[in-house]
Short mmCIF file of the C-alpha atoms (twelve columns), coordinates in Angstrom:
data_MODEL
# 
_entry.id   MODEL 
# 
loop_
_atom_site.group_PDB 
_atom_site.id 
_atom_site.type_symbol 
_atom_site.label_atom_id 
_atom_site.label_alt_id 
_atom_site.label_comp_id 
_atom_site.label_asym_id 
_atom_site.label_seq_id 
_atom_site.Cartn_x 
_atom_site.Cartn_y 
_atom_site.Cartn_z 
_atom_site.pdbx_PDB_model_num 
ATOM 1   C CA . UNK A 1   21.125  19.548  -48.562 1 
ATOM 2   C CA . UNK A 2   22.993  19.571  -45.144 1 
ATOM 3   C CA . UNK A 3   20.360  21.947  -43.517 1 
ATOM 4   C CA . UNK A 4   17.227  20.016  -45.208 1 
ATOM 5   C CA . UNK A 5   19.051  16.423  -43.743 1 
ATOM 6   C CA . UNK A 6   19.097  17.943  -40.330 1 
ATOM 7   C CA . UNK A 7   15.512  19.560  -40.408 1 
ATOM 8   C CA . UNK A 8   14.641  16.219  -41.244 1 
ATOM 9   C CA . UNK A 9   16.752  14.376  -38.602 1 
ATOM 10  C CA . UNK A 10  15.497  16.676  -36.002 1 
ATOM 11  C CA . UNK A 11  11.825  17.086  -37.172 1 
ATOM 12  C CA . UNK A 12  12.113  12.715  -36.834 1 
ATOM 13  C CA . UNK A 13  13.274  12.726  -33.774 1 
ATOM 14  C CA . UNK A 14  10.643  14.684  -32.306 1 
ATOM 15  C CA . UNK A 15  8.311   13.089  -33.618 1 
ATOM 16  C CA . UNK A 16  9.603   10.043  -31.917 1 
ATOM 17  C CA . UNK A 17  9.892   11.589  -29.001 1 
ATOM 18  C CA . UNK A 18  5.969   12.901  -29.215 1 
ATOM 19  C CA . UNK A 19  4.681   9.556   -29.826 1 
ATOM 20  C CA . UNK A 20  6.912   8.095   -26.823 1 
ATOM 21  C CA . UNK A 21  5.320   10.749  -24.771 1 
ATOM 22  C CA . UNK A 22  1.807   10.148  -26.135 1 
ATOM 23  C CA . UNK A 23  2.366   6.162   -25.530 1 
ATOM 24  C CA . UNK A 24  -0.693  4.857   -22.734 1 
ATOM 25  C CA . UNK A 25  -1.065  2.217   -21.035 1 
ATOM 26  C CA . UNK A 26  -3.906  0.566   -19.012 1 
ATOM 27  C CA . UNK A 27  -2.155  -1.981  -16.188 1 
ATOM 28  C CA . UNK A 28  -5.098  -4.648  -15.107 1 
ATOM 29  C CA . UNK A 29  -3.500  -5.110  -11.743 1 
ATOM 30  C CA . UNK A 30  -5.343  -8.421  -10.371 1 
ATOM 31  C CA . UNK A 31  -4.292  -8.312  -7.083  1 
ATOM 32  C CA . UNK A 32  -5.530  -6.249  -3.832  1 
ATOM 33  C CA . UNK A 33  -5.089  -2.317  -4.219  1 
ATOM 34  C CA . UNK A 34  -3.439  -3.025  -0.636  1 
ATOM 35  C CA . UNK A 35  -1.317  -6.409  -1.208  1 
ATOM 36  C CA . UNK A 36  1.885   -5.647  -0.730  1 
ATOM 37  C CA . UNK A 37  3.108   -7.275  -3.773  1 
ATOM 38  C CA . UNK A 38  0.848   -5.944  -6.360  1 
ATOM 39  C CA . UNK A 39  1.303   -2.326  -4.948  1 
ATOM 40  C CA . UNK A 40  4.886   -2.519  -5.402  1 
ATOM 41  C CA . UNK A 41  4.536   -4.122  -8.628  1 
ATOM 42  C CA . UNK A 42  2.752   -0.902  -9.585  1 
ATOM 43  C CA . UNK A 43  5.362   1.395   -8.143  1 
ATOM 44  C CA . UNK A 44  8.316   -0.006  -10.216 1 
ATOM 45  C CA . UNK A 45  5.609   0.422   -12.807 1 
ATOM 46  C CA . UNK A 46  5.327   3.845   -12.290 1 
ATOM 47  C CA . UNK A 47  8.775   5.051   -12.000 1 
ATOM 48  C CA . UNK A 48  9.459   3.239   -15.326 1 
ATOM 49  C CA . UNK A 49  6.549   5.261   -16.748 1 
ATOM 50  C CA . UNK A 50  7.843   8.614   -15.454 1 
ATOM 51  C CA . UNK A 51  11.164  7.788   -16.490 1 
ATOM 52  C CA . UNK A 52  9.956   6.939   -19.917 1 
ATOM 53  C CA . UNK A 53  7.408   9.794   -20.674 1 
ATOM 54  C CA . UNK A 54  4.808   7.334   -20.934 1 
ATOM 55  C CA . UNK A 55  0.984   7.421   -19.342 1 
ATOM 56  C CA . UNK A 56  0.209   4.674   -17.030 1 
ATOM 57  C CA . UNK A 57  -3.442  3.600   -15.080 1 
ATOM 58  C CA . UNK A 58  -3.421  1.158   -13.321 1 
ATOM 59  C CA . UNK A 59  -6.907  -0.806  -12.364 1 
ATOM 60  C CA . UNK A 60  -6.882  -3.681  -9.261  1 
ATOM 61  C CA . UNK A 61  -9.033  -6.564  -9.970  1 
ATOM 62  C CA . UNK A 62  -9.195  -7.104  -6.506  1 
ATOM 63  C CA . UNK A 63  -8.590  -11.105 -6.661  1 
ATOM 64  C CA . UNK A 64  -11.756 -11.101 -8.712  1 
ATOM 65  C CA . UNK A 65  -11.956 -12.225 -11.875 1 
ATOM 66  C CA . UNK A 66  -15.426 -10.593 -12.998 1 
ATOM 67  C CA . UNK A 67  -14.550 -7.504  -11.509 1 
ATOM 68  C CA . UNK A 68  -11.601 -7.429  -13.753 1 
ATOM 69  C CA . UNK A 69  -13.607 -8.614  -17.330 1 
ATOM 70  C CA . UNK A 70  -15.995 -5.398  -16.179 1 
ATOM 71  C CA . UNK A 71  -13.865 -3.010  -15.917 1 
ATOM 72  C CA . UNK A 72  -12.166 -4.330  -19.428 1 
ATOM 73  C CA . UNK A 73  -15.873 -3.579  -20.858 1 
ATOM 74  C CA . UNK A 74  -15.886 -0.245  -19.532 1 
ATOM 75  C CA . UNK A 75  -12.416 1.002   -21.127 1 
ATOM 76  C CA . UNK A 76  -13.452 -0.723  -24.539 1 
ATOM 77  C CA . UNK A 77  -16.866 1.560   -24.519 1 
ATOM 78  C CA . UNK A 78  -14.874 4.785   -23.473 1 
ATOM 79  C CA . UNK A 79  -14.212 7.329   -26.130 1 
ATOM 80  C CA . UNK A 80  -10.417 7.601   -24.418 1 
ATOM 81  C CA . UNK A 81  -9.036  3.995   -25.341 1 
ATOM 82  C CA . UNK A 82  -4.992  3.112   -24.344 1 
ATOM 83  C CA . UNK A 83  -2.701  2.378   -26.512 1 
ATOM 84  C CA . UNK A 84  -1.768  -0.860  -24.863 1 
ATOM 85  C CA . UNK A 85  -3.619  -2.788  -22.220 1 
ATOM 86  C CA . UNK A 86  -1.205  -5.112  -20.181 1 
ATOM 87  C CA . UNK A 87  -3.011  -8.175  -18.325 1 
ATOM 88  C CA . UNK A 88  -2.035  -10.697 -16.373 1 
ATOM 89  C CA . UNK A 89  -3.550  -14.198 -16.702 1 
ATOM 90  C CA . UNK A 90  -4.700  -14.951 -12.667 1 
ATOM 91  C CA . UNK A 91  -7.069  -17.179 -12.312 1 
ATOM 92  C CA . UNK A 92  -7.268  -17.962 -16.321 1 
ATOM 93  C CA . UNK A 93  -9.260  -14.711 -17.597 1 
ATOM 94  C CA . UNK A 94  -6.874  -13.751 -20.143 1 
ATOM 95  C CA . UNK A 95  -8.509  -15.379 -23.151 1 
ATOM 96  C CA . UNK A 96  -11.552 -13.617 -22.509 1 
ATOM 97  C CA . UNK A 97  -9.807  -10.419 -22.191 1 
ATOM 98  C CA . UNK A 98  -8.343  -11.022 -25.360 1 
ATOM 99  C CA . UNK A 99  -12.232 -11.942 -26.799 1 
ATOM 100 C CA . UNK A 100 -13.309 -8.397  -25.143 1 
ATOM 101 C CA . UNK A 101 -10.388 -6.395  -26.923 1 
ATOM 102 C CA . UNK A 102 -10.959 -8.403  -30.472 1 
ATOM 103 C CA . UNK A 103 -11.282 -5.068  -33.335 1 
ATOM 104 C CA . UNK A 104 -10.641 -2.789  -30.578 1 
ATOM 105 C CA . UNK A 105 -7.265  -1.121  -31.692 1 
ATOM 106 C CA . UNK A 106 -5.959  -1.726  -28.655 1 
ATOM 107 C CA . UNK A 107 -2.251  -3.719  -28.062 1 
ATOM 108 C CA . UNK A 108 -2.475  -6.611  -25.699 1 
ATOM 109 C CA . UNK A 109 0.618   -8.096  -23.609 1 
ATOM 110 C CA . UNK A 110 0.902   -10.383 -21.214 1 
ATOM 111 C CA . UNK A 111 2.854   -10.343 -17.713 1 
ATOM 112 C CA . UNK A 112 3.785   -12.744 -15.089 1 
ATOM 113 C CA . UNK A 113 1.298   -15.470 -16.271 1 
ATOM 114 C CA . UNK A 114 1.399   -16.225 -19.705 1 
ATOM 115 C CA . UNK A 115 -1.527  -18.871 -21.598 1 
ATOM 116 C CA . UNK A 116 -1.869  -22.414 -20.676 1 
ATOM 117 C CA . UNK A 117 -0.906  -25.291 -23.406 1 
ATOM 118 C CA . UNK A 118 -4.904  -25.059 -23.688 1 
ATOM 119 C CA . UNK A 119 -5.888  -21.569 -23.941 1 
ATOM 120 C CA . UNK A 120 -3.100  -20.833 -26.638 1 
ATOM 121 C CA . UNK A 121 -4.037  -23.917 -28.726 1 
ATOM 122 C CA . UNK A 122 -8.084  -22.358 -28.532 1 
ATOM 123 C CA . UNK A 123 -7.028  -19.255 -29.375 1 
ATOM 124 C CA . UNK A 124 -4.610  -20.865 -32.737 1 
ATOM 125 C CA . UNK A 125 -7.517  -22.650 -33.753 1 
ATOM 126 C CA . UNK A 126 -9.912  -19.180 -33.518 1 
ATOM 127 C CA . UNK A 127 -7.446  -16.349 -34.431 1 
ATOM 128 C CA . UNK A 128 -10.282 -14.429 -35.473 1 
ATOM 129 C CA . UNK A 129 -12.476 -14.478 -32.086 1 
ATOM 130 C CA . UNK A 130 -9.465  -12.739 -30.506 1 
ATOM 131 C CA . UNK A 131 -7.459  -9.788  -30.133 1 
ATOM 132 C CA . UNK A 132 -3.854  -10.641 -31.050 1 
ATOM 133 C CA . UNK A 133 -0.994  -10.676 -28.322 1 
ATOM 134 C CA . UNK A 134 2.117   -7.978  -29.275 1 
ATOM 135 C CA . UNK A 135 3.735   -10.499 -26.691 1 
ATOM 136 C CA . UNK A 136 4.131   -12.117 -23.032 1 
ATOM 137 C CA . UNK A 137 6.631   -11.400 -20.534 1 
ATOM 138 C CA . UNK A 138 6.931   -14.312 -18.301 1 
ATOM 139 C CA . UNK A 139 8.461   -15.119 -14.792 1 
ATOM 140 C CA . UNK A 140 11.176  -18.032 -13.905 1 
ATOM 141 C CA . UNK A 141 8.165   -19.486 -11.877 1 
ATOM 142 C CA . UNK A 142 9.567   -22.796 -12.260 1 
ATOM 143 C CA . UNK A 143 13.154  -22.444 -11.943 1 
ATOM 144 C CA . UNK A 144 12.707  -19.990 -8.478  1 
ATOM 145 C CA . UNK A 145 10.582  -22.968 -6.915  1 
ATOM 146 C CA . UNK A 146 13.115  -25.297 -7.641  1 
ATOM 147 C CA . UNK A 147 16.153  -22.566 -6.613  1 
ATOM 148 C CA . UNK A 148 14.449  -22.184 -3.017  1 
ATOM 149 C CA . UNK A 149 13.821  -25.487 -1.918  1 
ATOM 150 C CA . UNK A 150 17.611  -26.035 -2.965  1 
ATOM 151 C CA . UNK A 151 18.394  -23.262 -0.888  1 
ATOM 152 C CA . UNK A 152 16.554  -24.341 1.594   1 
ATOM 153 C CA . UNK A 153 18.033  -27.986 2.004   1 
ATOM 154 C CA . UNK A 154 21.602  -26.263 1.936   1 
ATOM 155 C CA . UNK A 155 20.382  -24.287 4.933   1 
ATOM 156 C CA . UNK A 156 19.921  -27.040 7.415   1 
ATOM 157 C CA . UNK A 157 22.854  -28.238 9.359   1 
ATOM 158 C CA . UNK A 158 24.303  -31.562 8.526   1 
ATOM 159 C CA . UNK A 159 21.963  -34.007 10.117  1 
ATOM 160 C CA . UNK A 160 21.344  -37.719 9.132   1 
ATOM 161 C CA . UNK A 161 17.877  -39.518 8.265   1 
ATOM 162 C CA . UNK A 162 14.670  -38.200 7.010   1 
ATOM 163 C CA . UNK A 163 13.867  -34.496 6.420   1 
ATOM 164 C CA . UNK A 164 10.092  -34.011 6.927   1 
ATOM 165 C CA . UNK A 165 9.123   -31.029 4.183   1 
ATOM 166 C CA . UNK A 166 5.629   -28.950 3.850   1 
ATOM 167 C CA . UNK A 167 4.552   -27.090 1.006   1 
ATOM 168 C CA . UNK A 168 2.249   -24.053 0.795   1 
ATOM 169 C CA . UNK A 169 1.123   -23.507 -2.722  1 
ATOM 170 C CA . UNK A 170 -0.932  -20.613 -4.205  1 
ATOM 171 C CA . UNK A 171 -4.033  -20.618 -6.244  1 
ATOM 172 C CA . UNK A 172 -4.388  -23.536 -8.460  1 
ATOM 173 C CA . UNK A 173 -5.942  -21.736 -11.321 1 
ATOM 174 C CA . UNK A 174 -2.909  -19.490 -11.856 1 
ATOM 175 C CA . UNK A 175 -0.232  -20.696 -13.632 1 
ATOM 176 C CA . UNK A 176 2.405   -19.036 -11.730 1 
ATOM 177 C CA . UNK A 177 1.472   -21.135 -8.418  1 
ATOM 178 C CA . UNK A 178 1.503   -24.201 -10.415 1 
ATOM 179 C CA . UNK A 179 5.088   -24.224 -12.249 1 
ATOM 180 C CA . UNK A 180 6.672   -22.681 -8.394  1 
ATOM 181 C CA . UNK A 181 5.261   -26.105 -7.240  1 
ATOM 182 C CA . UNK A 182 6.933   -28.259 -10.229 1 
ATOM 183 C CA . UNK A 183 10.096  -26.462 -9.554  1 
ATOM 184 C CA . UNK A 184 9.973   -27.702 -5.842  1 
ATOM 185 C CA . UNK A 185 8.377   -31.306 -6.798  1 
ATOM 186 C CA . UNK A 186 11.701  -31.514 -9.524  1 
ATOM 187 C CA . UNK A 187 14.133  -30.274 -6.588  1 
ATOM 188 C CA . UNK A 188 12.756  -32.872 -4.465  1 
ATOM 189 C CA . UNK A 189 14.202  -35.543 -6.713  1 
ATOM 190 C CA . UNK A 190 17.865  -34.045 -5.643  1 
ATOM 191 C CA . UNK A 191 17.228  -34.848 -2.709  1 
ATOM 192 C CA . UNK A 192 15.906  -38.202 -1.590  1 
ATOM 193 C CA . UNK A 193 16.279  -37.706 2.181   1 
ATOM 194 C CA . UNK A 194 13.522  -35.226 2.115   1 
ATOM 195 C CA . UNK A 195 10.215  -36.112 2.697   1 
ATOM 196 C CA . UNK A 196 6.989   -34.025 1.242   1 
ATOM 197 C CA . UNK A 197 4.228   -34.552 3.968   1 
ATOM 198 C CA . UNK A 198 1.829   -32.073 2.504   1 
ATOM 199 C CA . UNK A 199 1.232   -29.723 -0.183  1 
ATOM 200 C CA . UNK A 200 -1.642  -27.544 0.607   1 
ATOM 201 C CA . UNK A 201 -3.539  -24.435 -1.543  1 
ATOM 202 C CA . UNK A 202 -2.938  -21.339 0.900   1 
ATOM 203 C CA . UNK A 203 -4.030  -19.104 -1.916  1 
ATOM 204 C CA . UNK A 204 -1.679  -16.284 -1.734  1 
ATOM 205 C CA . UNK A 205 -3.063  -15.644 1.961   1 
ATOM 206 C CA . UNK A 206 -1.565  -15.098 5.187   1 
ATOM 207 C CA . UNK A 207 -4.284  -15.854 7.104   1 
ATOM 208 C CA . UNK A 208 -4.954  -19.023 5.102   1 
ATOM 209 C CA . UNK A 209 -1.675  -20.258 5.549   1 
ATOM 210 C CA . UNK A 210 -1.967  -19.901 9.412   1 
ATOM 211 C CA . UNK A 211 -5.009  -21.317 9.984   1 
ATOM 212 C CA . UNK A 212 -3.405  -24.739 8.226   1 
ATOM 213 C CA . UNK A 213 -0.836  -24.304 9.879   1 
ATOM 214 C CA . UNK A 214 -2.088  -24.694 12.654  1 
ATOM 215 C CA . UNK A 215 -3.452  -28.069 11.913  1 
ATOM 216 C CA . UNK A 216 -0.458  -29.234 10.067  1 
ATOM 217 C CA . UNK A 217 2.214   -28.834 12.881  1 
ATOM 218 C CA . UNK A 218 -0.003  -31.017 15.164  1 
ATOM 219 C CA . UNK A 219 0.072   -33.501 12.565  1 
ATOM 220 C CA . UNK A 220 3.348   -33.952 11.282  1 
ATOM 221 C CA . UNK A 221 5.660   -32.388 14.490  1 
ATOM 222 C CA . UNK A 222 8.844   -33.492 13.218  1 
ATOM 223 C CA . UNK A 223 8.586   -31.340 10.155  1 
ATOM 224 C CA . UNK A 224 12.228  -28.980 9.874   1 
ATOM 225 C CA . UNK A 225 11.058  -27.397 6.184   1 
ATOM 226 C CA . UNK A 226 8.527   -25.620 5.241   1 
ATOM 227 C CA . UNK A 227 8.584   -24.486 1.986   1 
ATOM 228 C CA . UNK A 228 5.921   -21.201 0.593   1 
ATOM 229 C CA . UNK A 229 5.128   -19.935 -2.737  1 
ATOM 230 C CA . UNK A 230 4.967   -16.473 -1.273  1 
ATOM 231 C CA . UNK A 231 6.268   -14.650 1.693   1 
ATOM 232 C CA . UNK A 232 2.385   -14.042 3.049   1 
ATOM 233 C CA . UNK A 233 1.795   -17.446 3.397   1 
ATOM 234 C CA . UNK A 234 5.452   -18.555 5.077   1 
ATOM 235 C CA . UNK A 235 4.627   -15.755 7.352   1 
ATOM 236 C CA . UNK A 236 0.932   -17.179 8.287   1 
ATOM 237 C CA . UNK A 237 2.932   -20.628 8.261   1 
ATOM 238 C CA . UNK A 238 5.639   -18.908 10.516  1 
ATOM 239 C CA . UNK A 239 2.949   -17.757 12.958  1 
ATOM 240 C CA . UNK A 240 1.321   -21.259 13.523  1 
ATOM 241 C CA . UNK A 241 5.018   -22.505 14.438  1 
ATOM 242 C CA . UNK A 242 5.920   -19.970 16.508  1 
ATOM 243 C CA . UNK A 243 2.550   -20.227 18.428  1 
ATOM 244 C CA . UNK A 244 3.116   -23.840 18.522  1 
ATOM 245 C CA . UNK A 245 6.654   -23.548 20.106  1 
ATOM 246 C CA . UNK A 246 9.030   -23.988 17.144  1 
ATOM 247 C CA . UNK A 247 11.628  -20.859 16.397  1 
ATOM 248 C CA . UNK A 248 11.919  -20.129 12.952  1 
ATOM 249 C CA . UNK A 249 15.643  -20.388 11.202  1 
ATOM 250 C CA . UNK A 250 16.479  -23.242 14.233  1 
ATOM 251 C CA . UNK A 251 13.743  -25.500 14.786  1 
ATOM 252 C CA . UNK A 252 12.469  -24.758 11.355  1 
ATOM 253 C CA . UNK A 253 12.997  -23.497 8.639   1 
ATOM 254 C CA . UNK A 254 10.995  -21.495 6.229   1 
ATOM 255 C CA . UNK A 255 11.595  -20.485 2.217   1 
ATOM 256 C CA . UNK A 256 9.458   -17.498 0.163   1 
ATOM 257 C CA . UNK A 257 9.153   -15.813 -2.811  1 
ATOM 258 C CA . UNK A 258 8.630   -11.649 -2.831  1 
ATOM 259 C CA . UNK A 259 11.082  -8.897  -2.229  1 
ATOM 260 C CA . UNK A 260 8.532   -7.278  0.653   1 
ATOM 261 C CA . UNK A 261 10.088  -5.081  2.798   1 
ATOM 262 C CA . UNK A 262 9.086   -7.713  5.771   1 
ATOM 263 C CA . UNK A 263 10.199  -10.267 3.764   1 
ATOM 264 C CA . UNK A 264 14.059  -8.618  3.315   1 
ATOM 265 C CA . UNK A 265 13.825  -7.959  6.833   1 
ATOM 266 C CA . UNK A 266 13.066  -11.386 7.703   1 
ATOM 267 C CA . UNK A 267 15.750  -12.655 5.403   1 
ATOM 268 C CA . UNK A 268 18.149  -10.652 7.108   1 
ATOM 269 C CA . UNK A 269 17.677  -11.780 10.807  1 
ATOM 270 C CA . UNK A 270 17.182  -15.540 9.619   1 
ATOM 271 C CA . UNK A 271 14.048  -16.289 10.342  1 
ATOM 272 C CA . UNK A 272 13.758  -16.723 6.500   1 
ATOM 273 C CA . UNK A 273 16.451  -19.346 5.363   1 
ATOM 274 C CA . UNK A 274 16.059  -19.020 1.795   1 
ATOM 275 C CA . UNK A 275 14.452  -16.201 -0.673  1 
ATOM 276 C CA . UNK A 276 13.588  -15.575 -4.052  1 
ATOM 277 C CA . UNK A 277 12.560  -12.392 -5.206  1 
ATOM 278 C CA . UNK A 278 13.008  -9.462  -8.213  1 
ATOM 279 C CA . UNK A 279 9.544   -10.190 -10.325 1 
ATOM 280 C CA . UNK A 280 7.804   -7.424  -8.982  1 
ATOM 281 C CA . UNK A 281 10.117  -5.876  -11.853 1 
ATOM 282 C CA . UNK A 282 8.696   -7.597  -15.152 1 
ATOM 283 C CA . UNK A 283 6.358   -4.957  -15.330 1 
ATOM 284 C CA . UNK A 284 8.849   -2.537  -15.705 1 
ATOM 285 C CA . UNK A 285 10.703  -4.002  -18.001 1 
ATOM 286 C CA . UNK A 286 7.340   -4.425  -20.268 1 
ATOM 287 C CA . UNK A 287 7.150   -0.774  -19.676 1 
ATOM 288 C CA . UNK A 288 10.512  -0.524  -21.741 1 
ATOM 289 C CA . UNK A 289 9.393   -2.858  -24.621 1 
ATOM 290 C CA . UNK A 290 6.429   -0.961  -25.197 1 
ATOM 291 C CA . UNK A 291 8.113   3.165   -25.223 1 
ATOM 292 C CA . UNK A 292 10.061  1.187   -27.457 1 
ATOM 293 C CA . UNK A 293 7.158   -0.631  -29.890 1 
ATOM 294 C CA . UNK A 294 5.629   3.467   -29.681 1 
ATOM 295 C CA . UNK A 295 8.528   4.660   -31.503 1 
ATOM 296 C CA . UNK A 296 8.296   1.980   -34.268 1 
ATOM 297 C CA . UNK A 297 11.344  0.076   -32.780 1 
ATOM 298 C CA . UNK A 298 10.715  -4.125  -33.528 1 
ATOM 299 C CA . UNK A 299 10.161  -6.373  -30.343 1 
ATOM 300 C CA . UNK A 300 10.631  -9.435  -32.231 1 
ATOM 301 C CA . UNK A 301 14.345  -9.343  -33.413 1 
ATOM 302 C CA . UNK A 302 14.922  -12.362 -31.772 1 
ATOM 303 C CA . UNK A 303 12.438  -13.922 -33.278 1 
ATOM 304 C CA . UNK A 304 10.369  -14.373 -30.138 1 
ATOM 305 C CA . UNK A 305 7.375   -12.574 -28.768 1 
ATOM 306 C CA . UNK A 306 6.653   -15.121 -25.709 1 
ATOM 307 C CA . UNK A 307 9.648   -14.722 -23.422 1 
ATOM 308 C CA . UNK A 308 10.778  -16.084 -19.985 1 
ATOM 309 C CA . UNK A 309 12.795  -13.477 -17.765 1 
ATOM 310 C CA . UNK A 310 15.083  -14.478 -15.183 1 
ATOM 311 C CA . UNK A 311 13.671  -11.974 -12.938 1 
ATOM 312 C CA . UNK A 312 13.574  -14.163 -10.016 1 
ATOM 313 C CA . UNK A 313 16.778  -14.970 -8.111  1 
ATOM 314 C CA . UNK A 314 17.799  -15.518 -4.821  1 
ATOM 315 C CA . UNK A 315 18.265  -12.698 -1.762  1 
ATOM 316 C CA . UNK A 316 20.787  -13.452 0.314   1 
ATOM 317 C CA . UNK A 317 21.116  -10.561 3.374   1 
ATOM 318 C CA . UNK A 318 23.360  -8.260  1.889   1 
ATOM 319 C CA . UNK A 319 21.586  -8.303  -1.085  1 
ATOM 320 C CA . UNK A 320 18.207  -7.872  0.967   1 
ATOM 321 C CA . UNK A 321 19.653  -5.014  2.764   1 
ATOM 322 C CA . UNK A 322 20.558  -2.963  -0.522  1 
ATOM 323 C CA . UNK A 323 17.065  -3.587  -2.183  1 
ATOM 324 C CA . UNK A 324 15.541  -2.375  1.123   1 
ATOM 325 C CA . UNK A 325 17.264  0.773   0.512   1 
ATOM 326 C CA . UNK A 326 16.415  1.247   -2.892  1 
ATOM 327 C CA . UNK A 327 12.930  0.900   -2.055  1 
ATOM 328 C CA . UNK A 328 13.100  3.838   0.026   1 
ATOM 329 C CA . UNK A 329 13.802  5.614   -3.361  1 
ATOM 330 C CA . UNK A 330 10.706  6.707   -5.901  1 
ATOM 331 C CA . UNK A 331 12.930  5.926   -8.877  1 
ATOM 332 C CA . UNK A 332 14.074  2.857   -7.432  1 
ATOM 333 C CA . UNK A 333 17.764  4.163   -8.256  1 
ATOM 334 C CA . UNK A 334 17.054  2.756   -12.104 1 
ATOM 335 C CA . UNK A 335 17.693  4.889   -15.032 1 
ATOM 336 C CA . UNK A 336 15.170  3.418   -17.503 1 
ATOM 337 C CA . UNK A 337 16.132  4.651   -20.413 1 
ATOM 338 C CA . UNK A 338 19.127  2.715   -20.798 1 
ATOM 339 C CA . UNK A 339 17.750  -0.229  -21.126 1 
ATOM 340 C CA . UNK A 340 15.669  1.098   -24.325 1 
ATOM 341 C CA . UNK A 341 16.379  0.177   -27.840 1 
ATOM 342 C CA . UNK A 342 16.361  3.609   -28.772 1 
ATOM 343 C CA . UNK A 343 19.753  5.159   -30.824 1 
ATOM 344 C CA . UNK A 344 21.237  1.443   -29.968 1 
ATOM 345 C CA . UNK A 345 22.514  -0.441  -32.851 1 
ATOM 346 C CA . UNK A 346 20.266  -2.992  -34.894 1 
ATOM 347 C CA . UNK A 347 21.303  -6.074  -33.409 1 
ATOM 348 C CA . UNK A 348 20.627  -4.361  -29.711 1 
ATOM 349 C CA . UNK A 349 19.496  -7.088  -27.118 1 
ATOM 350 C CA . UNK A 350 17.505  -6.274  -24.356 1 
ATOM 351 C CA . UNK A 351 19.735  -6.800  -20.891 1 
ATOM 352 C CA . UNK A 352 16.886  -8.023  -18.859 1 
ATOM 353 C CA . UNK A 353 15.762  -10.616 -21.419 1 
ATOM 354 C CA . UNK A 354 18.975  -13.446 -20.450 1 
ATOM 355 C CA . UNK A 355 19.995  -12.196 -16.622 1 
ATOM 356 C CA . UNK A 356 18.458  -10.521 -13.483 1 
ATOM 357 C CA . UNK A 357 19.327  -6.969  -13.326 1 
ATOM 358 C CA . UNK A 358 20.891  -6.496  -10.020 1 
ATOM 359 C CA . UNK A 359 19.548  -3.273  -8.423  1 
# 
């Protein structure tokens, strides 16, 4: 009985460990193949894939919508379908996605941008137009655009009357861009001395942001905060300024979000005052959920399958010099495997689900 117990345990286990292995995964990457964010979105990707045994492709959408729904058309109609196909919802495609994949076979989740009110309401009231979601992983937009104008404010020198403020927003069709801006509109109400001149749509882009830049420091001069959505556009921002006289972290100050490698650097000599970074790691950590949902292991103990990860949090410079180090490293110094529900007890929570995993 002992020996046919262990055959059994061991015969399991590899099994497990086969399907683990056999677990693929389609990323629909909307950004640039050569953004800086999105690329090293894909690289934490990776080394959670290799750490994990688990296949992953990875497809850029190129900031293009339609070029995205195509190439969801051509995986459905190849004979060598993923396992799991994990979207994003830029620019508000992933309700069609989810029409694409309906009968498919295929497991759906959601990163970074989860449904609108609107789109998860359609697809309640049409369950059966639409491939079901095994769940969405979603960013502290909100709180991080709230965090970095806070940190921004604390930055400046004690000073007396009126703070003139600008804002540089992303693209207004993804929901990301729109809750960073509610977190900065709800800071603002801290914080009655400062004074939003402008809020402007830079979408994502550096050289956007410069060239209204360079018509927004002629027209409001005395601005001392200028507050970005991403580090590209505080750096097209930062150019405009710097062209225009103005030194950066003393005549002004400027606030991002992204862990770039320039943007760590600039964190660290102060010409960034403030910085939020770390969700260039939610894909990872979907990574983990789904080597676990291949061996049979439940997502949904909680009793959620829409989450919010505090994956953003601030970068102060010593914190900005160790991540720059780690990104030297393929593995990104991050055992994986650890953070899997696998052999943990039943009532196992996931780490990353309730605070930022410092690196």
């Amino acid at each position: 009985m002992l020996f046919r117990a262990l055959c059994h345990g061991l015969c399991l286990g590899l099994a497990l460990m086969a399907n683990a292995q056999a677990a693929s995964v389609v990323f629909l990457n909307p950004g640039l193949s050569d953004e800086t964010f999105w690329v090293s979105y894909t690289r934490f990707m990776q080394a959670a894939a290799d750490n994990l045994g688990m296949q992953l492709q990875v497809q850029y959408g190129e900031r293009q919508a339609e070029r995205q729904l195509a190439q969801v058309r051509a995986l459905l109609r190849s004979p060598h379908k993923p396992d799991y196909l994990m979207l994003v919802n830029e620019q508000y495609a992933a309700p069609e996605v989810m029409r694409l994949a309906r009968g498919s076979g295929i497991k759906l989740v959601l990163v970074n941008n989860g449904l609108t009110r609107s789109q998860a309401d359609a697809v309640k009231a049409q369950p059966g137009s639409y491939a079901p979601l095994l769940g969405a992983l979603i960013t502290n937009d909100e709180q991080a655009g709230y965090q970095m104008l806070r940190d921004l404010v604390a930055s400046l020198p004690a000073t007396s009357g009126p703070i003139e403020l600008l804002a540089f927003s992303g693209i207004s069709t993804t929901p990301a861009s729109q809750l960073r801006e509610q977190g900065m509109r709800r800071a603002l109400a801290d914080f009655p001395q400062v004074r939003l001149r402008q809020v402007v749509s830079g979408g994502w882009s550096r050289q956007r942001a410069f060239e209204q830049a360079q018509i927004l420091v002629q027209r409001y001069p005395k601005v001392r905060l200028v507050w970005s959505a991403n580090d590209e556009m505080a750096f097209g921002a930062m150019q405009a300024f710097e062209a225009a006289g103005r030194v950066p972290g003393r005549d002004v100050l400027f606030s991002a979000i992204n862990s770039s490698p320039e943007a760590l650097r600039a964190r660290i000599d102060g010409r960034l005052s403030a910085l939020v970074g770390g969700h260039f790691s939610l894909g990872g950590w979907a990574m983990v959920m789904l080597h676990d949902d291949a061996l049979g292991l439940p997502l949904d103990r909680d009793g959620h399958t829409v989450r919010t990860l505090p994956v953003l949090q601030p970068i102060d410079p010593a914190k900005a010099r160790r991540w720059l180090a780690l990104q030297e490293r393929a593995d990104y110094g991050i055992d994986f495997r650890r953070y899997s529900a696998q052999g943990k007890a039943s009532d196992y929570r996931y780490p990353f689900l309730t605070s930022p995993v410092d690196y």
